[in-house]
N, C-alpha and C positions, 0 to 999 in steps of 0.2 A: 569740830562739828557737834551741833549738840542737838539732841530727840525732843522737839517740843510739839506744844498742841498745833495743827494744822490747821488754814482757814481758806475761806476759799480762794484769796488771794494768792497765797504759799503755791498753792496748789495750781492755779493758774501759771503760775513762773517756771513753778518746774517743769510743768507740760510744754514750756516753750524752753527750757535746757534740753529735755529729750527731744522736741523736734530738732533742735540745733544739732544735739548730738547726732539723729539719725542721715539730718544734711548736707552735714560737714565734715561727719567719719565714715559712718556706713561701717560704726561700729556698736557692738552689741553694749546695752550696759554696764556688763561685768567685765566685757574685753577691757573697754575703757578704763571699770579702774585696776584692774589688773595693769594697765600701760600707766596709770598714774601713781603705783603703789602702794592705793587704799586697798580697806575692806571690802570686800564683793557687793558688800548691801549696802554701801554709801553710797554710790551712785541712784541706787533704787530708791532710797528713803529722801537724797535730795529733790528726783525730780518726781515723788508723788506730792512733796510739798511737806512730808513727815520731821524733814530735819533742818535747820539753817544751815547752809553752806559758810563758812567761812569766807574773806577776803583772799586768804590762800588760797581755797578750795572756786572759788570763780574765778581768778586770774589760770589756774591750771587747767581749767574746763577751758575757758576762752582759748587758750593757747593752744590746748589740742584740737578746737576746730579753725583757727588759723584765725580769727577778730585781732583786732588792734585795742587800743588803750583806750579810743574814743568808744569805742563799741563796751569796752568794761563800763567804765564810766556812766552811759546810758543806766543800763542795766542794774546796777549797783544803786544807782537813785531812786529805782521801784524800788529793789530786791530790798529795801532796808524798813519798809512797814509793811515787809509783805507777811509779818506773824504778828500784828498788830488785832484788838480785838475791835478798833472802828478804824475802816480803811472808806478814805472820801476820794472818790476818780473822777475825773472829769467827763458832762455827759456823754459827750462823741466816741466816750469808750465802752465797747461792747464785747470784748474779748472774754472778760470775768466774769459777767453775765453770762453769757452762752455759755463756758465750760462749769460754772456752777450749776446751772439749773439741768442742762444734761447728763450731768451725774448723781441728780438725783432722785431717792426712791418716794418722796410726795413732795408734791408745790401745794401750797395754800396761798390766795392773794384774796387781797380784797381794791374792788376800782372804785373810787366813787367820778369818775370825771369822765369815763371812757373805754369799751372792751378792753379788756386784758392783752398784751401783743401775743400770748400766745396761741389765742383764739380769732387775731384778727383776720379779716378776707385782706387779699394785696391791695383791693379797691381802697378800701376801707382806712387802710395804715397809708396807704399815698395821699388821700385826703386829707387824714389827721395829721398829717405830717407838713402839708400845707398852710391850713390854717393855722398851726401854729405859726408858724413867719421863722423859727429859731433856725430851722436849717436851710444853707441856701440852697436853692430849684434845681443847681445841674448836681447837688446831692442829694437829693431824692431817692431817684432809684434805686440807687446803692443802698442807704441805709433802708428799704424797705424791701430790697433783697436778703439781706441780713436776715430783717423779721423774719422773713418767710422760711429761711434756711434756720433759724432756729424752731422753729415750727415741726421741724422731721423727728424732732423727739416724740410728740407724738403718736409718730406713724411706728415707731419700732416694736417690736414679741412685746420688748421689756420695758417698754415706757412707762413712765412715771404715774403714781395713780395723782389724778389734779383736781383742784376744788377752787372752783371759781365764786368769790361774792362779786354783783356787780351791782351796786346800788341803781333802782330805777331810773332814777333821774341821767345817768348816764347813757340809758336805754336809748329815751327818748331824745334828746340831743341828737338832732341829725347830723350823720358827717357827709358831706357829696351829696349826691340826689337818691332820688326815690328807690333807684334799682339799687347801689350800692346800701342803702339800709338793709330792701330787701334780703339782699343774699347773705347780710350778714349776719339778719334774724337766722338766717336758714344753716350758716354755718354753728351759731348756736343751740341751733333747738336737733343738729341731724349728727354732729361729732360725738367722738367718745370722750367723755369729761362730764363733770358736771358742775353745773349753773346753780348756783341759790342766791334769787334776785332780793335786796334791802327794798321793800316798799317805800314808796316814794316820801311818805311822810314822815319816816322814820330819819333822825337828825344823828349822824355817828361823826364826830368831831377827828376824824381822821385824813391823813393825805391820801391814806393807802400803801400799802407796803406786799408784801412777798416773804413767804416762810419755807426755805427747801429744807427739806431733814433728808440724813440720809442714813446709810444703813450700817455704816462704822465709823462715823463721824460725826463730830457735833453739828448741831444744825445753825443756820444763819437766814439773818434774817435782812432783808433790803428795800431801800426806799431809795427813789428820786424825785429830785424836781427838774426845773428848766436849765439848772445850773450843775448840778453835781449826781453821782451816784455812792449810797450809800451802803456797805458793808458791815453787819452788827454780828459779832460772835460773845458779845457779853453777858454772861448766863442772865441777868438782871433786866437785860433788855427783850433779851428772849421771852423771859416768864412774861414781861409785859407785852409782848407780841401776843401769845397763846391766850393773856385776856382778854385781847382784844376780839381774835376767833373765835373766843368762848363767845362773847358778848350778842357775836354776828351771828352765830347758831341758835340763841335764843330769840333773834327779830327778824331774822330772812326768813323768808318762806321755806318749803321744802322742794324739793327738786322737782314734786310729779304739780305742786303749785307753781315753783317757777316757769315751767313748761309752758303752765295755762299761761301766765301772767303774761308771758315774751309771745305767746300766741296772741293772745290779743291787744298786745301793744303791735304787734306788726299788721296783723288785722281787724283792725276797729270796726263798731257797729255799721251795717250797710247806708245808715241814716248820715253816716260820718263820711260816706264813699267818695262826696263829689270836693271834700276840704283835702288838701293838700295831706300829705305824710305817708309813707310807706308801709307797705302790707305785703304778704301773703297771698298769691295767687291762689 
């Protein structure tokens, strides 16, 4: 077993060792490797994602919660770029997403196409979810339960402090009808988080990406499209993330400006009243 840098993938896997572990022994971590002959802290350091587990050391875990060969086998084909510094998953996978961004102590994103999903209304993300066409209809709700259920970071003592860019033009893009905008302006402008909107003329040659730091770990950085999700723990990639945030901090508005801005994109001049687009009661 050997002690290397941990990423959020690593970390991912192990958190699903120790669930297996807690499923299939309903044993303690150190019991377990006391039953296996290690060290007390190899058990701990595999499943916070701190150490590689050997080929050895997964066939004796699997064994001791009673899996077959086929089940190593699975497993062993993640486990083997799960310390890799670019991990590419495919997008239907939400597992490593959800366990990296909940364990961390700041999210930074930037959208240019569309609310952030941590901020979306459910209306809001079943919409967008539709119009894309990517996933099909009777999964739906599923993955926008998901969303939602990643969303309860928010609500905790100790959630994450988050900074949202959302470029205007994403604003304005209707998703669903007039009420679902509404509420969604209202989920923006009334949560704890905050919003600094990219004015709409302002050209930022970005997909958009996601920057979790955390608080004993290196930070990482993520991006997707329609086809993949991306995992970046490359110091080189990182610094060019953080120019990218620099960049957005010098052209987005500030917070008590974005406020206004998302105000009166939800509610337009009264002269404006009787043309289509969603406002503010």
């Amino acid at each position: 077993m050997k002690t290397t840098t941990s990423t959020a993938y690593s970390r991912d896997l192990g958190d699903e060792l120790r669930q297996l572990r807690e499923s299939c022994t309903g044993l303690g971590g150190r019991a377990l490797a006391i039953n296996l002959g290690w060290d007390p802290s190899k058990v701990s350091n595999i499943e916070h994602g701190k150490a590689r587990a050997s080929e050895i050391d997964l066939v004796q875990i699997f064994t001791a919660c009673g899996k077959d060969i086929d089940f190593f086998e699975e497993f062993r084909s993640r486990y083997r770029y799960a310390f890799d510094e670019y991990i590419v998953q495919v997008h239907d996978n939400l597992r490593t997403v959800a366990f990296a961004e909940s364990t961390a102590k700041t999210i930074t994103s930037y959208a240019p196409r569309a609310v952030p999903g941590l901020v979306q209304t459910r209306e809001y993300a079943d919409a967008f979810y539709r119009l894309g066409g990517f996933v099909p209809e009777e999964r739906i709700p599923k993955v926008v339960q998901v969303r939602m259920d990643r969303q309860t970071i928010l609500k905790r003592q100790d959630r994450p402090t988050c900074l949202f860019y959302i470029h205007e033009l994403a604003l304005r893009q209707k998703v669903g009808d007039d009420r679902i905008m509404r509420e969604q302006y209202a989920r923006l402008l009334f949560k704890t988080h905050t919003v600094r909107i990219v004015p709409a003329h302002v050209v930022i040659p970005s997909n958009g990406c996601v920057l979790w730091e955390y608080e004993k770990m290196l930070p990482v950085a993520f991006g997707e499209t329609d086809l993949a999700k991306v995992f970046v723990q490359d110091p080189g990639a990182i610094a060019r993330t953080r120019l990218l945030f620099d960049h957005l901090d010098e052209v987005a508005l500030n917070p008590e400006q974005s406020r206004k801005r998302l105000t009166e994109i939800a509610s337009p001049p009264r002269e404006e009243f009787n043309e289509r687009g969603p406002r503010l009661a």
